[in-house]
Each structure stands twice: as structure tokens, then as C-alpha cells.
SELOKOL-364907 format. One record per residue: z, y, x of N, C-alpha, C, O, CB in turn; residue in three letters. Coordinates in steps of 0.02 Angstrom, whole numbers. Atoms other than C-alpha are relative to their C-alpha. Glycine has a CB too. Example, Ala and Ser with C-alpha at 12.3 -4.5 7.8 and 13.67 -1.06 7.14 Angstrom:
// SELOKOL-364907
+--------+---------+--------+--------+----------+---------+--------+---------+--------+--------+---------+--------+--------+----------+---------+---------+
|   n.up | n.north | n.east |  ca.up | ca.north | ca.east |   c.up | c.north | c.east |   o.up | o.north | o.east |  cb.up | cb.north | cb.east | residuo |
+--------+---------+--------+--------+----------+---------+--------+---------+--------+--------+---------+--------+--------+----------+---------+---------+
|      0 |     -59 |     45 |    390 |     -225 |     615 |      0 |      60 |     45 |     33 |      59 |     97 |     62 |        1 |     -50 |     Ala |
|     -3 |     -59 |    -42 |    357 |      -53 |     684 |     37 |      55 |    -39 |     45 |     110 |    -14 |    -71 |       23 |      20 |     Ser |
+--------+---------+--------+--------+----------+---------+--------+---------+--------+--------+---------+--------+--------+----------+---------+---------+
END
This chain:
// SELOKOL-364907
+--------+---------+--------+--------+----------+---------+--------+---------+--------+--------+---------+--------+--------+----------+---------+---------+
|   n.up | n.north | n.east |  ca.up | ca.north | ca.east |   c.up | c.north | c.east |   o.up | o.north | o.east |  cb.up | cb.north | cb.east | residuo |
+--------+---------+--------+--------+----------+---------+--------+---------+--------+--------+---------+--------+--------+----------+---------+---------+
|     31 |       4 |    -64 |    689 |     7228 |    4237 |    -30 |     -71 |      8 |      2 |    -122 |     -7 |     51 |       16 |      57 |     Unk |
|     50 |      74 |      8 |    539 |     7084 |    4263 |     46 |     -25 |     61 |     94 |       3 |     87 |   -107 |        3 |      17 |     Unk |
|    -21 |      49 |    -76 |    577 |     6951 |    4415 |    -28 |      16 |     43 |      2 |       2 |     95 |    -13 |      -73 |       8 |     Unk |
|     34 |     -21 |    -38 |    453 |     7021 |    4508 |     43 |      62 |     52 |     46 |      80 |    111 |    -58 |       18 |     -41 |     Unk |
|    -31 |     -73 |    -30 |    545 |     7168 |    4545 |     90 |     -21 |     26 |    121 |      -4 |     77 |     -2 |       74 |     -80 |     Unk |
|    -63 |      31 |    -55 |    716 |     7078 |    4573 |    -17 |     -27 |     49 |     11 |     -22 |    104 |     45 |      -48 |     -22 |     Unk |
|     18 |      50 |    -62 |    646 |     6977 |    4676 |    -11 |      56 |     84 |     10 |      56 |    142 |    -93 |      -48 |     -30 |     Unk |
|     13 |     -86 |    -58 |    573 |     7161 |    4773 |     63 |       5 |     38 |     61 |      -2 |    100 |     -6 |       95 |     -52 |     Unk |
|    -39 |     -42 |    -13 |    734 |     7220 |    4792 |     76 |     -58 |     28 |    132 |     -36 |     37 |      5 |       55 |     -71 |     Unk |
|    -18 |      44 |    -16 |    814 |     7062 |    4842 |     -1 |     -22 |     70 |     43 |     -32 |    111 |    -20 |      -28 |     -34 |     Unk |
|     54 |       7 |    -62 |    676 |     7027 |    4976 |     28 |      77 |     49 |     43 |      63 |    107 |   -105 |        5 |     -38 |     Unk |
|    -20 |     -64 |    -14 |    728 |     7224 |    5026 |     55 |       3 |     26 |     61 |      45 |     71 |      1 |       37 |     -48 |     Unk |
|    -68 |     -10 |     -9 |    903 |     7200 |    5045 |     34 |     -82 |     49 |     90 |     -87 |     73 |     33 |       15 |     -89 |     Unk |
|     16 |      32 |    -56 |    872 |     7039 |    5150 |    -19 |      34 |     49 |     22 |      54 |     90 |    -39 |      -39 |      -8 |     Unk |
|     45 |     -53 |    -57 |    770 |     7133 |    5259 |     46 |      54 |     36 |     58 |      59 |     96 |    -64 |       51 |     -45 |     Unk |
|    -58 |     -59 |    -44 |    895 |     7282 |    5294 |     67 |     -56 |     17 |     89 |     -34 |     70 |     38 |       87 |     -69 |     Unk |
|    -16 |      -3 |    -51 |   1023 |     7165 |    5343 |     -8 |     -62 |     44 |     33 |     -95 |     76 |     53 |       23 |      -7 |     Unk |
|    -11 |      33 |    -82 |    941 |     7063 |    5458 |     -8 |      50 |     66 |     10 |      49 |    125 |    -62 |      -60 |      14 |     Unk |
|      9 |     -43 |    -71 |    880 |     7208 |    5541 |     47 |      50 |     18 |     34 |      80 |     71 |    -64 |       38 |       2 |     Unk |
|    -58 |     -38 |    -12 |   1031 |     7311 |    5543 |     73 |     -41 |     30 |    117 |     -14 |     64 |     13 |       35 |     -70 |     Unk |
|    -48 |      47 |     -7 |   1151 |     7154 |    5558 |      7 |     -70 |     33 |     56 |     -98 |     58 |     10 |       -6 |     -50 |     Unk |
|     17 |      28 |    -17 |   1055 |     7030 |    5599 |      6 |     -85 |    -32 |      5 |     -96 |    -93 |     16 |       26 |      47 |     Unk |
|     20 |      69 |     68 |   1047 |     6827 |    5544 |     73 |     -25 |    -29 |     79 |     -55 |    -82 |    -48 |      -90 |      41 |     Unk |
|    -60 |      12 |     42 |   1241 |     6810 |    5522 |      5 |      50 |    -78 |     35 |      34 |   -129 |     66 |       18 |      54 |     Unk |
|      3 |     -71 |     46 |   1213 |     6979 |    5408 |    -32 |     -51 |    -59 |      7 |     -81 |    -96 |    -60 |       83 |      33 |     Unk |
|     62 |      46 |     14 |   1057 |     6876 |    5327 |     22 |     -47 |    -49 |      4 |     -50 |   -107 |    -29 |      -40 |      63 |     Unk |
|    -25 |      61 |     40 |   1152 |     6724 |    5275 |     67 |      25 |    -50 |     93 |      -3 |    -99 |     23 |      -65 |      58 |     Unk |
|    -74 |      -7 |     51 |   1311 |     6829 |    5214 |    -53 |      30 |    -76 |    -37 |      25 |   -135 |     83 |       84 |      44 |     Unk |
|     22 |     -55 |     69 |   1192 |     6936 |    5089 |    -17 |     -60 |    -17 |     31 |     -83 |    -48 |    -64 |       73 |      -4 |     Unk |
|     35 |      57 |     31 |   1093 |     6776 |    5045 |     56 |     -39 |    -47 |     58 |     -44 |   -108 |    -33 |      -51 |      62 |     Unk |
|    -81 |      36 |     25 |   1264 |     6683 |    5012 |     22 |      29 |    -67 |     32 |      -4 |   -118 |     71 |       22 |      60 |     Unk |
|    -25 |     -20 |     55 |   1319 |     6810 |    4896 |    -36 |      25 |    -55 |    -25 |      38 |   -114 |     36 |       37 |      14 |     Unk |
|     53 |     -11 |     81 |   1169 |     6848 |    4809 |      6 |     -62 |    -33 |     29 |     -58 |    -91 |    -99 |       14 |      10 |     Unk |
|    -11 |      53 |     34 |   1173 |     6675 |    4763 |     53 |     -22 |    -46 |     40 |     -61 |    -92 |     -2 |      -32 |      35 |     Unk |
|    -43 |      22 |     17 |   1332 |     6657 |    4713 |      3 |      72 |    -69 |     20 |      56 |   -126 |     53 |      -17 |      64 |     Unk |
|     16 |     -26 |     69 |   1302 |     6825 |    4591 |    -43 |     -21 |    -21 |    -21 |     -61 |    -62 |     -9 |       57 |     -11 |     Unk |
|     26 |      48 |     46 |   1165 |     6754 |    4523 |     32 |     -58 |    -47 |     31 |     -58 |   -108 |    -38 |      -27 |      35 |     Unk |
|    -31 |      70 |     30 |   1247 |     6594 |    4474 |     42 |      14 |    -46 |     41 |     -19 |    -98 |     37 |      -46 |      48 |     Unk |
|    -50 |     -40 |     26 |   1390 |     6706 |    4412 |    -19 |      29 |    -57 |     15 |      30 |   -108 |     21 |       45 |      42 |     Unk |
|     15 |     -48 |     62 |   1283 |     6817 |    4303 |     -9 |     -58 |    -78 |     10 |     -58 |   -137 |    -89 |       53 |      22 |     Unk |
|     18 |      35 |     52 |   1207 |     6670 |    4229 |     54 |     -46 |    -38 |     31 |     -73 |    -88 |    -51 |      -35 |      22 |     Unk |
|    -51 |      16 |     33 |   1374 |     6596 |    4172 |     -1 |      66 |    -49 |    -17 |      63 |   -109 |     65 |      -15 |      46 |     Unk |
|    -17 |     -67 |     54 |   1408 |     6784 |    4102 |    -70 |      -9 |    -46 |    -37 |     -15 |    -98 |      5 |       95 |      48 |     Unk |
|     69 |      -2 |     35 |   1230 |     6775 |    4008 |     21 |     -55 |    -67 |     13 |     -45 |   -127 |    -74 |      -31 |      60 |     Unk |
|     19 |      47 |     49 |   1263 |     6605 |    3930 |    -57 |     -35 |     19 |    -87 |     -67 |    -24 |    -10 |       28 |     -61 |     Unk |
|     86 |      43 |     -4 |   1106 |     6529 |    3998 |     46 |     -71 |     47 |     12 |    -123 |     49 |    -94 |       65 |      71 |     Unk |
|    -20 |      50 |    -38 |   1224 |     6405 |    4109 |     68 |     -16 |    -19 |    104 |      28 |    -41 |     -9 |       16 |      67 |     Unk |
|    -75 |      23 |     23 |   1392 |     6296 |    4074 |     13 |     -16 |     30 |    -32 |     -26 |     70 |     22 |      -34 |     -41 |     Unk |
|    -41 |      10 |    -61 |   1508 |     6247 |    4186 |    -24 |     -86 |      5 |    -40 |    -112 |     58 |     96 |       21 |     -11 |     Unk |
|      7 |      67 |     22 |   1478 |     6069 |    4126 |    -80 |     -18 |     45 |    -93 |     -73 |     69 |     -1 |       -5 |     -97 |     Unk |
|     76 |      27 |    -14 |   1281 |     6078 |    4187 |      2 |     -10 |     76 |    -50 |     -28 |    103 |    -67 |       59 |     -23 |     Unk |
|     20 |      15 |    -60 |   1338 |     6067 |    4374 |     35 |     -60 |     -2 |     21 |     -94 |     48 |     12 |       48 |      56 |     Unk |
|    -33 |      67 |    -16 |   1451 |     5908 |    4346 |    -12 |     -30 |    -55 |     43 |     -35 |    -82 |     72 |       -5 |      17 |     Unk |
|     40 |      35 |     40 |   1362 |     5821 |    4221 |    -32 |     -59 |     19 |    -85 |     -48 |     48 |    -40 |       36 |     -18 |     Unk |
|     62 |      53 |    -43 |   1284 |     5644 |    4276 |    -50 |      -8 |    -25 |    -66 |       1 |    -83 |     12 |      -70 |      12 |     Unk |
|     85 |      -3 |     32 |   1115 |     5619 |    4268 |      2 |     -67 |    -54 |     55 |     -95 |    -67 |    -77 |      -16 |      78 |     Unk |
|      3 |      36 |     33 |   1041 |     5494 |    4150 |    -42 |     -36 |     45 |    -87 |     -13 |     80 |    -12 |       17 |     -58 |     Unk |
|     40 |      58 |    -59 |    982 |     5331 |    4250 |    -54 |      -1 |    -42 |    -93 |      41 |    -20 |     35 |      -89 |      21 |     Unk |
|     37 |       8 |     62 |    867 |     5295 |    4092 |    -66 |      34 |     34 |   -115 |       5 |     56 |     37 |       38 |     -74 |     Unk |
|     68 |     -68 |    -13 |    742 |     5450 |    4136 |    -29 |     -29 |     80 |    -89 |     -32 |     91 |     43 |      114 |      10 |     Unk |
|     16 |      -3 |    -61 |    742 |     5405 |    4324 |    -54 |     -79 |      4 |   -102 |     -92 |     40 |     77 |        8 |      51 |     Unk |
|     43 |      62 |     -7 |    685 |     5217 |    4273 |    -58 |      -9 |    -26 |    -99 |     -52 |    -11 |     27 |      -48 |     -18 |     Unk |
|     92 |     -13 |     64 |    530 |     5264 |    4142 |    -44 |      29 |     65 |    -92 |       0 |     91 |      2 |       96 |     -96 |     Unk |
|     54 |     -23 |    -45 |    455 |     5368 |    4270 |    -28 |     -47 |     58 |    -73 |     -26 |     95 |     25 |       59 |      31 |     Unk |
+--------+---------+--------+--------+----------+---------+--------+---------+--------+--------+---------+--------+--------+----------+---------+---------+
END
């Protein structure tokens, strides 16, 4: 399935519940889509636990 179409059905499922639930509804689906997302992509392998507590490199921030 492309991004386009998650994204559809994402956008879709926002939508039903603000209007069924309204903006507390809104922020709980948002919340937890996020948090599967983040989730899958551990399960995938595309993300390590390490890449959210990792410090940046000062180096990069001073070249630019």
C-alpha cells in the first residue's frame, strides 16, 4: 500500500472521529496513530531505539 493511500485512510479516520466524537476524539486517534506508526517502524527495522536519544553532532550545526 503507497503513502498516498495511508495517508487517505488516516485523513478518513480523523475525520469520523471528530465528527462523531469530536476534538478530544481527534487528538486521541491522532495520539495513537502516532504512536503505531513509531511502533511499526521499530517492528520494520527502519528505526532504533538509540535514534531518539542519540546527541546530535555540534560539528554539522557549526559548518553550516
Amino acid at each position: 500500500m503507497n503513502m498516498a493511500v495511508v495517508g487517505m485512510i488516516a485523513g478518513m479516520a480523523l475525520g469520523f472521529a471528530t465528527y462523531f466524537g469530536g476534538f478530544g476524539a481527534f487528538l486521541l486517534v491522532a495520539a495513537l496513530g502516532t504512536i503505531g506508526f513509531v511502533v511499526g517502524r521499530f517492528v520494520d527495522g527502519d528505526l532504533e531505539p538509540g535514534d531518539f536519544f542519540r546527541p546530535r553532532d555540534r560539528d554539522d550545526d557549526r559548518r553550516r
